[in-house]
C-alpha positions as CSV (number, residue, x, y, z in Angstrom):
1,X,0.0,0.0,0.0
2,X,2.9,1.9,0.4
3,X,3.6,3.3,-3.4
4,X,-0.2,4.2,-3.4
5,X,-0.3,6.0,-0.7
6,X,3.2,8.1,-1.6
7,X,1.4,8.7,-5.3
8,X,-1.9,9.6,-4.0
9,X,-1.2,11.3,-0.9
10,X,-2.1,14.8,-1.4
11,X,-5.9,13.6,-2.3
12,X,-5.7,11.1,0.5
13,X,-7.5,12.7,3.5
14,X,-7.6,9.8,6.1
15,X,-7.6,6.2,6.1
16,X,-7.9,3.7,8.9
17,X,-8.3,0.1,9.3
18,X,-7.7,-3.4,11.1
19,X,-5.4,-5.8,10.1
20,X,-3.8,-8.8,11.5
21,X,-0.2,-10.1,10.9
22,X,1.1,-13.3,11.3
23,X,2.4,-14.9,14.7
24,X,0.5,-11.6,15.9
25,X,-2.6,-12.4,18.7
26,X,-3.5,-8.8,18.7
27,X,-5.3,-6.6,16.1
28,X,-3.3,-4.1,14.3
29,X,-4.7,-0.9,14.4
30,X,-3.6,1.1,11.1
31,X,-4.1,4.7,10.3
32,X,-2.6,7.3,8.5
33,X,-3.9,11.3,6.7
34,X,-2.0,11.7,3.6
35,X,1.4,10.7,3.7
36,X,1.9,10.1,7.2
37,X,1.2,6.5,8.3
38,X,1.5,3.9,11.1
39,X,0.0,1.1,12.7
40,X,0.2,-0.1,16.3
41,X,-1.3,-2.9,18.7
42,X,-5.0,-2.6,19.6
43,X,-6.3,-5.3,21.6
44,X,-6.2,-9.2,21.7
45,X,-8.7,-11.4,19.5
46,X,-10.8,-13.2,21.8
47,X,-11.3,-16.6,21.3
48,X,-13.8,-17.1,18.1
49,X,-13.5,-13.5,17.1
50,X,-13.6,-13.4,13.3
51,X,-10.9,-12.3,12.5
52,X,-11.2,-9.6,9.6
53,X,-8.6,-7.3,7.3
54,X,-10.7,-3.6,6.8
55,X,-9.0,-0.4,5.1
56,X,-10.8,2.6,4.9
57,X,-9.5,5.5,2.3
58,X,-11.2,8.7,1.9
59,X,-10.1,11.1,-0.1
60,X,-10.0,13.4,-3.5
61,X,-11.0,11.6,-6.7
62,X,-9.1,8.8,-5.8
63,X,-8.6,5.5,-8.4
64,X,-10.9,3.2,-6.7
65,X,-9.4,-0.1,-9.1
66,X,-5.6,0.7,-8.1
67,X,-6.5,0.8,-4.6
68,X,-8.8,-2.8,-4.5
69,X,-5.8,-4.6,-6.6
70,X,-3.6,-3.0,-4.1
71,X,-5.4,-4.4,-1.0
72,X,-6.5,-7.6,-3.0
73,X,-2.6,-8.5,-3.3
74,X,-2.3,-7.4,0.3
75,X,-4.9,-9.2,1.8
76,X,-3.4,-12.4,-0.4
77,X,-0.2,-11.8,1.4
78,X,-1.1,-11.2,4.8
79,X,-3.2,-14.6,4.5
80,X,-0.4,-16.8,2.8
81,X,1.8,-14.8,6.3
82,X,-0.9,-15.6,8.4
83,X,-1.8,-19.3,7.4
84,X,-1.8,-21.4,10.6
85,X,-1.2,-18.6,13.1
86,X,-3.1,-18.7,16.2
């Protein structure tokens, strides 16, 4: 996500969003208003939780198909880095 957000970051107002990353219990709390962006740890999953990837851009005219291809491969990734983590 990283190239699109240095190429669109002067229309990108805010984004936000939940991940989770392999060997990882807790959530991953990611956030970020134009060019400036960081994540850190939220909370533990509880046991069952569903565990779900959400990112959330708003913005300027911004290229909705880059961005889904974008988090399409990253999702992909973070599940083949995730497989079999508890």
């Amino acid at each position: 996500m990283a190239p699109l957000v240095q190429k669109h970051g002067a229309d990108l107002l805010r984004y936000k969003g939940t991940l989770r990353l392999s060997g990882n219990r807790d959530k991953v709390a990611f956030q970020g208003v134009h060019m400036i962006m960081g994540g850190d740890h939220d909370r533990p999953r509880h046991d069952g939780e569903v565990c779900e990837r959400v990112l959330v851009f708003m913005g300027r005219d911004l290229p909705e198909h880059e961005f889904r291809a974008a988090w399409a491969a990253c999702t992909r990734n973070l599940a083949a880095s995730t497989a079999g983590a508890t």
